[in-house]
C-alpha positions in Angstrom: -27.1 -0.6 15.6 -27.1 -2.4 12.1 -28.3 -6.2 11.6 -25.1 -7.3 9.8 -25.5 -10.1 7.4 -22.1 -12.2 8.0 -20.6 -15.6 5.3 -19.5 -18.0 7.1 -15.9 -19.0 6.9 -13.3 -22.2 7.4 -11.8 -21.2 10.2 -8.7 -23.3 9.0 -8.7 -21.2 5.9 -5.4 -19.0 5.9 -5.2 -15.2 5.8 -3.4 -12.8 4.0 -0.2 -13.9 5.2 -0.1 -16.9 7.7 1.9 -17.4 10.7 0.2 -19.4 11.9 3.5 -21.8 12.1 5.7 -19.1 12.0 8.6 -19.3 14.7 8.6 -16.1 15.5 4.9 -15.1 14.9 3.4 -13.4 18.2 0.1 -13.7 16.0 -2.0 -14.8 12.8 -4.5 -13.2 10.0 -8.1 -14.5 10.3 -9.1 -16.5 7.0 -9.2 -14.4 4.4 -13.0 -13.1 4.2 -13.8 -14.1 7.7 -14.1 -10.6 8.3 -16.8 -7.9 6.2 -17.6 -4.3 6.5 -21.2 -4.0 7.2 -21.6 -0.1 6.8 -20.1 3.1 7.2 -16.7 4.5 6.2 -14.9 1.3 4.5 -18.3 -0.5 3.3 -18.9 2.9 1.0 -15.2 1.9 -0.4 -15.5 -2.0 -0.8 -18.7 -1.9 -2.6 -16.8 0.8 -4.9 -14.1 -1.3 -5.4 -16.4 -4.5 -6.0 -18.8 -2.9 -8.7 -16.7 0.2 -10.0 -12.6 -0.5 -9.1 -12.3 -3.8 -10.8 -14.2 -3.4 -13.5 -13.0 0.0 -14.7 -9.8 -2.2 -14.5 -11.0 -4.4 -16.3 -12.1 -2.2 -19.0 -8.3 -0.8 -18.8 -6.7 -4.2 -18.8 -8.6 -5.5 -21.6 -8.3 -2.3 -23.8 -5.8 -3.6 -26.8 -2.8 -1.2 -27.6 -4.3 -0.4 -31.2 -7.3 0.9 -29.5 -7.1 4.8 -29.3 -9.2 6.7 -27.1 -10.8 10.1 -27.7 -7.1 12.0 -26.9 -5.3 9.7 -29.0 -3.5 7.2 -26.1 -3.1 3.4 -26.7 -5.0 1.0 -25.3 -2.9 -0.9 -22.2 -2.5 -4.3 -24.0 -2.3 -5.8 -20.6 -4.6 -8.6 -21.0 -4.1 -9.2 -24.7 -0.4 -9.8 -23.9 -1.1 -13.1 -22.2 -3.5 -14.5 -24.8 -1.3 -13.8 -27.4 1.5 -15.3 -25.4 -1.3 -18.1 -24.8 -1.4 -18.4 -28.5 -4.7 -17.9 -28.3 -4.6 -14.7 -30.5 -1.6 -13.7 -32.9 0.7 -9.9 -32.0 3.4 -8.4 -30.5 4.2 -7.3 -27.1 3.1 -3.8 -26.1 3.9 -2.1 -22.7 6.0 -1.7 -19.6 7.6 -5.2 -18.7 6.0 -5.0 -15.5 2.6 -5.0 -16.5 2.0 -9.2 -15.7 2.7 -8.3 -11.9 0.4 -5.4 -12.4 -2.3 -7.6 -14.1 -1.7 -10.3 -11.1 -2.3 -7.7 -9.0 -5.6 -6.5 -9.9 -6.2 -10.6 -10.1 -5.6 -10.5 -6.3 -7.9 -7.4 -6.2 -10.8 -9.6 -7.3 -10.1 -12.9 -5.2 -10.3 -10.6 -2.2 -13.3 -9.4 -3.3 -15.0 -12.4 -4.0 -13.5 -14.1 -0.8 -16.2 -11.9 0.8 -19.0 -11.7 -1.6 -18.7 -14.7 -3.8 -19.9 -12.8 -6.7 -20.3 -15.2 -9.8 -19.4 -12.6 -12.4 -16.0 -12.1 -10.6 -15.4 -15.6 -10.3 -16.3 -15.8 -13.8 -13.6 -13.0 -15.1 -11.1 -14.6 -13.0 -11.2 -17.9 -14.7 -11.2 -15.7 -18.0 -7.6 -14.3 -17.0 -6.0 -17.5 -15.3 -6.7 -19.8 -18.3 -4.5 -17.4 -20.6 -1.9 -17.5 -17.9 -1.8 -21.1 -17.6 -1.7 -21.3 -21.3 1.4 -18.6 -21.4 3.4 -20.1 -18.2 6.0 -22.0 -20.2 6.7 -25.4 -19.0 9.8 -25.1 -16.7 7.6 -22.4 -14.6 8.7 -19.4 -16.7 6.3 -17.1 -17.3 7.1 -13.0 -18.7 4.9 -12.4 -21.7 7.6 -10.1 -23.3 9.9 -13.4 -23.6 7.0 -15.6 -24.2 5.8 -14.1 -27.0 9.1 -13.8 -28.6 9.7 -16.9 -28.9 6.2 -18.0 -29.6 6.6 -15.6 -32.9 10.1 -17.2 -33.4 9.0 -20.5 -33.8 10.6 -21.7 -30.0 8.2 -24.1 -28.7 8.9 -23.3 -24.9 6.1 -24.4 -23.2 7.7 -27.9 -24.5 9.9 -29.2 -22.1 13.3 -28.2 -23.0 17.0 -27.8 -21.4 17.9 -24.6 -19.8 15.0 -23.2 -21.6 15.7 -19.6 -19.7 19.0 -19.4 -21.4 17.3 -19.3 -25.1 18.6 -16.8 -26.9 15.9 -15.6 -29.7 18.1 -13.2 -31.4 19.4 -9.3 -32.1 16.7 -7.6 -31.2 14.5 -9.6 -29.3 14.3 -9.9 -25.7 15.9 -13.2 -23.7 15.1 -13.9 -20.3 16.7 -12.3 -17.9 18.4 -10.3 -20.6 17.8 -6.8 -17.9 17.2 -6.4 -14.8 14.6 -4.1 -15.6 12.8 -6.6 -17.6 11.0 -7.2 -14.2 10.8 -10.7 -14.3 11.2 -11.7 -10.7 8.8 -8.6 -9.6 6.0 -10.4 -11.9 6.8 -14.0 -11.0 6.6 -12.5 -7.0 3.0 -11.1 -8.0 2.0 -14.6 -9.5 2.9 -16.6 -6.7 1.0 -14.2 -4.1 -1.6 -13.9 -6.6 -2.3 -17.5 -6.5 -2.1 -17.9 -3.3 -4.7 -15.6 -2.2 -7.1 -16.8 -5.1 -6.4 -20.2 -3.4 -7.8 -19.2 -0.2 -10.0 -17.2 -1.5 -11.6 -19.7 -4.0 -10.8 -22.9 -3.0 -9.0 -23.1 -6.8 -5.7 -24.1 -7.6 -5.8 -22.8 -11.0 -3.7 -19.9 -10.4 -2.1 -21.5 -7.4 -0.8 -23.9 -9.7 1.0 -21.4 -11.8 2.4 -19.6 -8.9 3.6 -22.9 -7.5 5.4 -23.6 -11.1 6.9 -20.1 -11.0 8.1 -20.5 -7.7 10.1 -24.2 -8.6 11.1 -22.2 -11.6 13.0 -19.7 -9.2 14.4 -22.2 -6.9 16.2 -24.2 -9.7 17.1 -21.0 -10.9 18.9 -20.1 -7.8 20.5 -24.0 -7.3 21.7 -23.6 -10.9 22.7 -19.7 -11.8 22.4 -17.8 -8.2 24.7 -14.8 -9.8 22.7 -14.1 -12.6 19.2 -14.3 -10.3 20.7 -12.1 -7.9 21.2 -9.2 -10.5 17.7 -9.9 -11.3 16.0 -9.1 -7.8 14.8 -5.7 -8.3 11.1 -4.7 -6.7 11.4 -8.1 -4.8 7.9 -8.6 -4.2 9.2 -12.8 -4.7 10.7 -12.6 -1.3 7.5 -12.4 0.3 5.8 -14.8 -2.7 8.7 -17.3 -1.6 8.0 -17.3 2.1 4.2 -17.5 1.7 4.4 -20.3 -0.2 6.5 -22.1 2.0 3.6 -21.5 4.7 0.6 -22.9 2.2 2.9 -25.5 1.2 4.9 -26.8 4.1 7.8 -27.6 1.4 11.0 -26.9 3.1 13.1 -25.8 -0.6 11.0 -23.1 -0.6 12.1 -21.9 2.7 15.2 -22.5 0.9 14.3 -20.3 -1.4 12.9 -17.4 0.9 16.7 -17.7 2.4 18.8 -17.5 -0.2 17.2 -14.6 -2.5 18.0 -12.6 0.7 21.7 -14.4 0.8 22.8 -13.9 -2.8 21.9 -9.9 -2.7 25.2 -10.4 -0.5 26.9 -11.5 -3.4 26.2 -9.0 -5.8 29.3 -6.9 -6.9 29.4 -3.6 -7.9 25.9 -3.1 -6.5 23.7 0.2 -6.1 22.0 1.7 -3.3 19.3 2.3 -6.0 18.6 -1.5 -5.5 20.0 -1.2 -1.5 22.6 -4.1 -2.7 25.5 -1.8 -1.9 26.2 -3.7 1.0 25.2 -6.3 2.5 21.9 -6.6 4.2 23.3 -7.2 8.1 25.1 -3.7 7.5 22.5 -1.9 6.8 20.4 0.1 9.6 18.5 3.1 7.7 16.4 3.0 4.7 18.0 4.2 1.2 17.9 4.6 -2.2 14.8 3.4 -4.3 11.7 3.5 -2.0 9.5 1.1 -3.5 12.1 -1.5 -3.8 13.3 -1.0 -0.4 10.0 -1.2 1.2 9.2 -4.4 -0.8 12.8 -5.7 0.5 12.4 -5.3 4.1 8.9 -6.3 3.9 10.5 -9.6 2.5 13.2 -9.5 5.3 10.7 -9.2 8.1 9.2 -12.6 6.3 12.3 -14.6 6.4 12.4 -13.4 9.8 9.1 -14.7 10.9 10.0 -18.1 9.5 14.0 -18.4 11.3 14.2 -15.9 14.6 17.4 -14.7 13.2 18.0 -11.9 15.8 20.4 -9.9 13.4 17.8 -9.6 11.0 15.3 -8.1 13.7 18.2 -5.3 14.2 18.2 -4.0 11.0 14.5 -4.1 10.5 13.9 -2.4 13.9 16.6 0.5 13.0 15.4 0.6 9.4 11.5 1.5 10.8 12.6 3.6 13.3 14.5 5.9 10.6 11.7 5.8 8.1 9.0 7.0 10.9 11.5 9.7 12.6 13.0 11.0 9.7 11.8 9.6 6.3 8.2 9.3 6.0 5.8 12.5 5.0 2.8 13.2 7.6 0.2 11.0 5.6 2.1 8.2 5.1 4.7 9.2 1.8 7.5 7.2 1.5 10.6 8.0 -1.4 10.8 12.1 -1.3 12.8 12.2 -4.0 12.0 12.5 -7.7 16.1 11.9 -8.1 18.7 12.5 -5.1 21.5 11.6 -4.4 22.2 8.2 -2.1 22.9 9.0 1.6 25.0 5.5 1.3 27.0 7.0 -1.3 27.8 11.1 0.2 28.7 9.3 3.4 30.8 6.3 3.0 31.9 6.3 0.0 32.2 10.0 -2.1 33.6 8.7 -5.4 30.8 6.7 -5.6 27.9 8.8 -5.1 25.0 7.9 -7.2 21.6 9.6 -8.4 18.8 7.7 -7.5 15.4 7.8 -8.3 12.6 7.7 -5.6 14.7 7.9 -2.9 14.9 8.2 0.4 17.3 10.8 0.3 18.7 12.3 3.6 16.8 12.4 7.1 14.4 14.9 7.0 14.2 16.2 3.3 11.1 16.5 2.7 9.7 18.3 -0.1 6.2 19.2 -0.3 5.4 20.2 -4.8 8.3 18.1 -5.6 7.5 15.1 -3.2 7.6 12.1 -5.1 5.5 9.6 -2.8 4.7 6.4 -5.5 1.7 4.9 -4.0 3.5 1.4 -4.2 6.1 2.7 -1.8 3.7 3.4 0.7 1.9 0.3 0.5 5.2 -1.3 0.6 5.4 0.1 4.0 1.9 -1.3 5.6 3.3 -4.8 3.8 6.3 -3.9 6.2 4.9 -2.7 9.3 1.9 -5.4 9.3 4.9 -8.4 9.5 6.7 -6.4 11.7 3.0 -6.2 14.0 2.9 -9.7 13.3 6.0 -10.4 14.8 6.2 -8.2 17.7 2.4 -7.5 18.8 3.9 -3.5 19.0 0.9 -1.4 18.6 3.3 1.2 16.9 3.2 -0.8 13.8 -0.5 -0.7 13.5 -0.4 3.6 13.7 1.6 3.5 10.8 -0.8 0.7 8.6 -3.7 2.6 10.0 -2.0 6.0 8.6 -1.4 4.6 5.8 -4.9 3.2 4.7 -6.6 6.2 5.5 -3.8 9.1 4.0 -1.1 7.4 1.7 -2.8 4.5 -0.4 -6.7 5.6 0.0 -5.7 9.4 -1.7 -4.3 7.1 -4.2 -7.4 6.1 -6.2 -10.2 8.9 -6.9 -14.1 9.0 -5.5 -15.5 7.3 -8.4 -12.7 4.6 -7.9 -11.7 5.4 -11.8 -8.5 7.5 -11.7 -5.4 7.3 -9.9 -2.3 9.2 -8.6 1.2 7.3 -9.3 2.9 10.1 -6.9 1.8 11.8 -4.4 1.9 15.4 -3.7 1.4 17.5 -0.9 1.1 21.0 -2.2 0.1 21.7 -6.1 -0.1 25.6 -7.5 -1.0 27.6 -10.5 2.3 29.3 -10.1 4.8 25.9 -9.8 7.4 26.8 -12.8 7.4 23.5 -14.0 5.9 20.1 -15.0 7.2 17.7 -12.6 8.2 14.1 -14.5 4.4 12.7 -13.4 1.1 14.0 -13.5 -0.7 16.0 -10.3 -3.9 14.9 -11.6 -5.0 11.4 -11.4 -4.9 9.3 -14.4 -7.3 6.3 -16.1 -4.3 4.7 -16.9 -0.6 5.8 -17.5 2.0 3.9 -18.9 3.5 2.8 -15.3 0.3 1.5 -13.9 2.1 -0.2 -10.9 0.3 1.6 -8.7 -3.4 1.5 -9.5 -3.7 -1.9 -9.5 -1.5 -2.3 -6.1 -4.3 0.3 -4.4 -7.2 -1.6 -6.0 -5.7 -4.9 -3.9 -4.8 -3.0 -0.5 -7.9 -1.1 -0.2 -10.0 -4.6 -1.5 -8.3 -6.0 1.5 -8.2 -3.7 3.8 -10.6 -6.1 6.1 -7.8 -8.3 6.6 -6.0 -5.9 8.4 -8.7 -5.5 11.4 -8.1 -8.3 13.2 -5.5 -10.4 14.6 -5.6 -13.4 16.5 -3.0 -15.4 18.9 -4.4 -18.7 20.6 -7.4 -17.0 23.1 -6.4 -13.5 22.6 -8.1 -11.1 20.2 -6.5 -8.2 18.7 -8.5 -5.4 17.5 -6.3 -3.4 15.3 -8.8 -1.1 13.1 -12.1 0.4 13.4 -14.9 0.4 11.3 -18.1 -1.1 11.1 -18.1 -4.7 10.6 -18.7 -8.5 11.2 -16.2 -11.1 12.0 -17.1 -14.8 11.7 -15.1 -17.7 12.6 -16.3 -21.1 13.6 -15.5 -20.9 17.2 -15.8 -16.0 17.2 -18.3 -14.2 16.0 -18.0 -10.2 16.6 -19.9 -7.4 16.0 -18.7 -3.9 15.5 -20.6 -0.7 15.0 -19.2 2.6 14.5 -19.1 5.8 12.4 -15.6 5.5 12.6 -12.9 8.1 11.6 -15.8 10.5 11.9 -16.7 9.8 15.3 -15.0 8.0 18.0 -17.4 5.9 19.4 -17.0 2.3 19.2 -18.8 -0.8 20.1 -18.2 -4.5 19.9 -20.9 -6.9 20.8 -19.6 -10.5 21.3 -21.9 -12.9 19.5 -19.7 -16.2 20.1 -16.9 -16.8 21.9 -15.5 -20.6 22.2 -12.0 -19.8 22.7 -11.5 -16.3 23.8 -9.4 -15.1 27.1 -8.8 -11.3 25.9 -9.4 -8.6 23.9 -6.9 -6.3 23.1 -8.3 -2.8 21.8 -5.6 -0.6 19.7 -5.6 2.8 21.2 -3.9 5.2 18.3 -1.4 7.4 19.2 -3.4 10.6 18.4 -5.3 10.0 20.7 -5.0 12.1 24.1 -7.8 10.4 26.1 -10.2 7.2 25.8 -12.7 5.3 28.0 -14.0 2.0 28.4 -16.8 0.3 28.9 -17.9 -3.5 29.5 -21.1 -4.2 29.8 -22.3 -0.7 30.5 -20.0 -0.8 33.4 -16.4 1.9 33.8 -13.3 -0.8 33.2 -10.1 0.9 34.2 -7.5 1.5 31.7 -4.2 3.4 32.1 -4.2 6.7 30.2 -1.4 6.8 27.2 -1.4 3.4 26.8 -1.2 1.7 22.9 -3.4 -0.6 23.5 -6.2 -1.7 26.3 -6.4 -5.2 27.5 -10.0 -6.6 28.7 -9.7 -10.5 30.5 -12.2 -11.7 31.5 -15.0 -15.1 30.8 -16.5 -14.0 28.1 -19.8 -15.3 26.9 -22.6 -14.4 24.4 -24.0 -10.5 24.1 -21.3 -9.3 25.9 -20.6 -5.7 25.0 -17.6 -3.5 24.5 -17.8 0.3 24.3 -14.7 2.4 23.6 -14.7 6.3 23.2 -11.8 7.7 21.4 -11.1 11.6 21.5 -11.7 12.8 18.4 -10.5 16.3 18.5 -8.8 18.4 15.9 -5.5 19.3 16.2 -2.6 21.5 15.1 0.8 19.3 13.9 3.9 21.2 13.7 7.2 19.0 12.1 10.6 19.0 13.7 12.2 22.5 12.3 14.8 20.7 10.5 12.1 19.6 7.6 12.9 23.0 6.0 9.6 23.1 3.4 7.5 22.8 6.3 9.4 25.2 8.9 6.5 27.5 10.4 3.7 25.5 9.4 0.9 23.1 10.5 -1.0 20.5 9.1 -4.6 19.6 10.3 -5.6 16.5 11.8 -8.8 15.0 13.2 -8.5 11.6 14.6 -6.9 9.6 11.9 -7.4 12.0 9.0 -5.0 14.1 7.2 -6.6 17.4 6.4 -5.5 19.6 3.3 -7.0 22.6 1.7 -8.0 23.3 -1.8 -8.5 26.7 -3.7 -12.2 26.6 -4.3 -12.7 26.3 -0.3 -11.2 29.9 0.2 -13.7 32.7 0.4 -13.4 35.8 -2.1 -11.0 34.0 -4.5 -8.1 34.0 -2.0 -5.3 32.6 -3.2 -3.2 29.5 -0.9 -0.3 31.4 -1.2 -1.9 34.5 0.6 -3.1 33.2 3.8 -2.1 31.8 7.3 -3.5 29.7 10.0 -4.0 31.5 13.9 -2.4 29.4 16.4 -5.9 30.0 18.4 -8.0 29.0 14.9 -11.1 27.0 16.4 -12.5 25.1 13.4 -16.2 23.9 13.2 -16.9 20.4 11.9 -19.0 20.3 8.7 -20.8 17.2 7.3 -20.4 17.1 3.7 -20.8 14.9 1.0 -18.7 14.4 -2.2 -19.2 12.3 -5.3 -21.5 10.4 -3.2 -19.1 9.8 -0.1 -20.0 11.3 3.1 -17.3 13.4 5.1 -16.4 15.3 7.1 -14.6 18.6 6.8 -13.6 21.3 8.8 -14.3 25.1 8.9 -12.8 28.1 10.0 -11.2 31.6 9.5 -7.7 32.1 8.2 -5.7 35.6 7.9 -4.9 37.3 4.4 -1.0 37.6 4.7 -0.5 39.4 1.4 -2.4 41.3 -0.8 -0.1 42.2 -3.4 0.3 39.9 -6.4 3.1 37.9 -6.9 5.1 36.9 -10.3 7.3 34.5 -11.6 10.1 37.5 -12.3 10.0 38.2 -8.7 12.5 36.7 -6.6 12.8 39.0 -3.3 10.6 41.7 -2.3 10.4 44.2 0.8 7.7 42.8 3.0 4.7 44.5 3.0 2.2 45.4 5.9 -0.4 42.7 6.6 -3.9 44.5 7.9 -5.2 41.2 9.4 -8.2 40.6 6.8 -9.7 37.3 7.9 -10.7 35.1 5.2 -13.5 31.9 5.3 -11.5 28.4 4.4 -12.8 24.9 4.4 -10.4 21.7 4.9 -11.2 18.8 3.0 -9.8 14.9 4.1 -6.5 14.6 2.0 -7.7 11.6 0.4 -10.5 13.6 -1.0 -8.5 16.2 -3.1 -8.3 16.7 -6.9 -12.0 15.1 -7.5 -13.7 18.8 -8.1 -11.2 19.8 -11.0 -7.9 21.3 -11.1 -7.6 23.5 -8.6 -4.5 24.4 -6.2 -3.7 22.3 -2.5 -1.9 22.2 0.0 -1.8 20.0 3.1 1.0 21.9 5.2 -0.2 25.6 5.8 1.5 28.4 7.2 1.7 29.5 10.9 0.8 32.8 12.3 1.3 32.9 16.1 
């Protein structure tokens, strides 16, 4: 047992999102930092992400574009984009468009932090960034440093207040507002407004708060005055979500008003895409398509409007739009968006004159590539931002597989050990012999020039706390497990665990004003679990999702679950051709995968094959300072002859059944030991 050292919280402080007045809410976050890790699995990660993450960020973020480092790249420009638009230094614009939602992403990062450790030095660096946003945020609630700087360099006072100052036209060959859709500028404003929310609750401030609040009045007069040309501009909507959560920390009805009618006017669009799922209208849609990051982030924002009205059609297309992600969409550790570029199932079966290319798609049920998998981190953590308001909404413990899944598999194997480098896709297999460069890089990266993604991991694994716990009135759910300390005026709880290593849990009650039930998640890997209260046997139903313990609850009481940690074999459905005779590797939660180096005799992946009967032993091991653990056993030689890229068929030659020594590593943990080949799904030999 570990003496956990726990900050005390307001217990009316709100969480990540709050439904706490939600209609349809079945439950609400705790306040943001009222729950810590105190060891083990997710503590190593925090403190990584507090004193490595978001300063290697940082150091990214605040790298000007005229910088060059030792390969001859340009420096981000991220931060030096707001103060120039601040007019706090003189330049030009350098960069994606997107990079402010990026940069208010990492912001969010460090209030999620500091909601638990109230580090000074964070606070400090925070204040840094949010004065050169308040400076750049224009003063009708504009704010896109791409436009702001343009017309700060033209002479165009706009942070004056002016008429119809998004309309300014600067001139040939400088950008306007809204000039593109992939400008981005509803994507950032989205980020600002949940940025500044969280740093609010976080904080206490309402610095940033106040900007977000400005951005969102921006977009509501925007849609009362110009709803056409705002709905062209709702692409990556993270500002449906940003427009419902600040009708919750505000109480303000317009922006309610708001949350409604972003979703209303997609209906309005004409000539739309699948690529932006604005083909059709929303109600008529029941499986996921085109563009996975932008889909995720829409029916994320869906399932928020949702929360807020009880609109039972919505609920139908959210329900059928999971379903088909989890049964025929979504990779085995989480990846969502298959496709580098295919071709929209919206478009080959309605409608074949109009079949479009689309990048990051969906593409059709069950293609699923495994070198050519796309998989952008975002889209994945679009998904937990789905599933967790779909949890919230519903109290189904299916939803909480999938974030759980995710955390572990798609967004942790996102950012590298030493919390420096990161993936923007996400492979499953990678070999010497692949003919080609794919579009993005199978190594992870400082920074690339799409940086979405490192800063959107950074947040979701600084938060990842949040995610544990769930409350509704007297009813306590526990949704994720890993050492920690929740602390709440009228609950205090105490978990201890080597959790995903081990499945051995146990929660020690150290107040309880207002509690009827706890409500343990049981994950759907797992074949068998007991349960103990108290040191006594409490009967639970085998194959259940959850277990449910009533009772009066009182000071010291203990709870002692035992998951089944076993390793298994996972076959896919034989209509996901690339993986068709093969297994992956699970243990508990974990994803498994196998890199070159951990073959004996200089094997090749290509060359070897998994028993049905394999019994693997489990290995403690440690890597870049993180402990693990991995899994050993003996694999068959299926070819000794040497393959080349001139070689297309060949007659199958004999196998003489040479075992060879392999060693399966976490999924997360690949491509930290050099470039080296991987695969996760391996082939079968019954």
């Amino acid at each position: 047992m570990v003496c956990c050292c726990v900050i005390a919280t307001n217990v009316n402080a709100q969480g990540l999102t709050d439904m706490s007045h939600s209609k349809q809410a079945k439950m609400q976050n705790l306040p943001v930092g009222a729950t810590q890790w105190t060891g083990g699995f997710w503590q190593n990660r925090f403190d990584l992400m507090h004193h490595t993450g978001i300063w290697s960020m940082w150091d990214t973020w605040n790298t000007p574009y005229e910088t060059l480092d030792e390969k001859g790249n340009h420096g981000s420009h991220g931060f030096r984009n707001f103060e120039v638009a601040a007019g706090t230094v003189k330049g030009k614009h350098h960069g994606p468009p997107f990079h402010d939602g990026d940069m208010y992403k990492w912001l969010e990062a460090c209030a999620s932090v500091y909601a638990v450790t109230k580090d000074p030095k964070i606070d400090a660096l925070m204040d840094k960034f949010i004065e050169q946003v308040a400076l750049a945020q224009r003063a009708d609630g504009y704010i896109h440093t791409p436009v702001v700087i343009s017309e700060r360099n033209a002479g165009i006072d706009s942070h004056a207040n002016t008429e119809n100052a998004a309309g300014i036209e600067i001139g040939k060959d400088q950008k306007h507002a809204f000039a593109s859709r992939l400008n981005f500028e509803t994507y950032n404003l989205g980020h600002l407004i949940t940025a500044g929310i969280i740093h609010k609750r976080a904080t206490g401030k309402t610095t940033l708060f106040d900007c977000g609040k400005k951005a969102a009045d921006f977009l509501y007069n925007f849609l009362t005055n110009d709803a056409a040309e705002l709905s062209r501009n709702a692409i990556c909507p993270s500002h449906y979500m940003g427009a419902a959560e600040m009708y919750r920390e505000t109480g303000d009805e317009k922006y309610l008003t708001l949350a409604k009618g972003l979703i209303a006017i997609r209906d309005s669009v004409t000539n739309g895409e699948d690529h932006n799922q604005d083909r059709h209208k929303f109600r008529d849609q029941y499986e996921a398509m085109g563009h996975a990051v932008r889909a995720n982030y829409l029916y994320a924002g869906v399932a928020d409007l949702y929360a807020e009205t009880g609109e039972a059609q919505l609920m139908k297309n959210l329900s059928a739009i999971w379903d088909d992600i989890v049964n025929h969409k979504i990779y085995i550790m989480g990846g969502c968006g298959a496709l580098y570029d295919g071709v929209s199932p919206d478009g080959t079966t309605y409608n074949q004159p109009s079949i479009q290319q689309i990048h990051q798609a969906y593409g059709r049920q069950f293609q699923l590539p495994q070198e050519a998998a796309h998989n952008e981190i975002c889209a994945q953590i679009g998904m937990m931002l789905f599933s967790w308001r779909l949890f919230q909404t519903t109290a189904d413990p299916k939803y909480i597989d999938n974030i759980e899944n995710e955390l572990y598999n798609g967004i942790l194997s996102g950012i590298s050990l030493d919390g420096k480098d990161f993936f923007y896709t996400e492979a499953l297999r990678r070999t010497k012999e692949f003919p080609y460069t794919m579009r993005w890089p199978k190594h992870r990266q400082r920074y690339i020039s799409c940086f979405c993604c490192p800063p959107n991991t950074l947040r979701t694994l600084c938060q990842a706390q949040e995610y544990a716990y769930a409350i509704n009135d007297d009813v306590l759910y526990v949704n994720l497990y890993g050492q920690n300390a929740l602390k709440t005026k009228d609950l205090e709880v105490e978990q201890t665990t080597n959790y995903p290593w081990e499945g051995n849990v146990t929660l020690t009650i150290k107040k309880a004003k207002k509690l009827s039930s706890v409500i343990l998640h049981i994950p759907n890997w797992c074949n068998s679990f007991s349960l103990k209260v108290n040191g006594e046997v409490y009967p639970v139903s085998q194959g259940s999702a959850s277990a449910t313990i009533t009772r009066k609850w009182k000071k010291g009481d203990v709870i002692e679950l035992n998951l089944d940690m076993h390793t298994r074999l996972v076959e896919a459905n034989p209509l996901v051709e690339e993986a068709k005779n093969q297994i992956a590797v699970m243990r508990g939660p974990i994803v498994y995968c196998l890199e070159g180096q951990d073959i004996a005799n200089g094997v090749r992946i290509n060359d070897i094959a998994i028993p049905a009967n394999i019994q693997f032993t489990e290995k403690k091991i440690t890597m870049e300072g993180h402990e693990m653990v991995a899994l050993e056993g003996d694999a068959l030689v299926t070819n000794t002859q040497a393959w080349n890229n001139e070689t297309l068929y060949r007659e199958l030659s004999k196998s003489n059944s040479q075992k060879v020594h392999i060693r399966l590593i976490p999924y997360y943990a690949w491509d930290n030991r050099g470039i080296d080949d991987m695969t996760l799904w391996l082939p079968l030999s019954r």
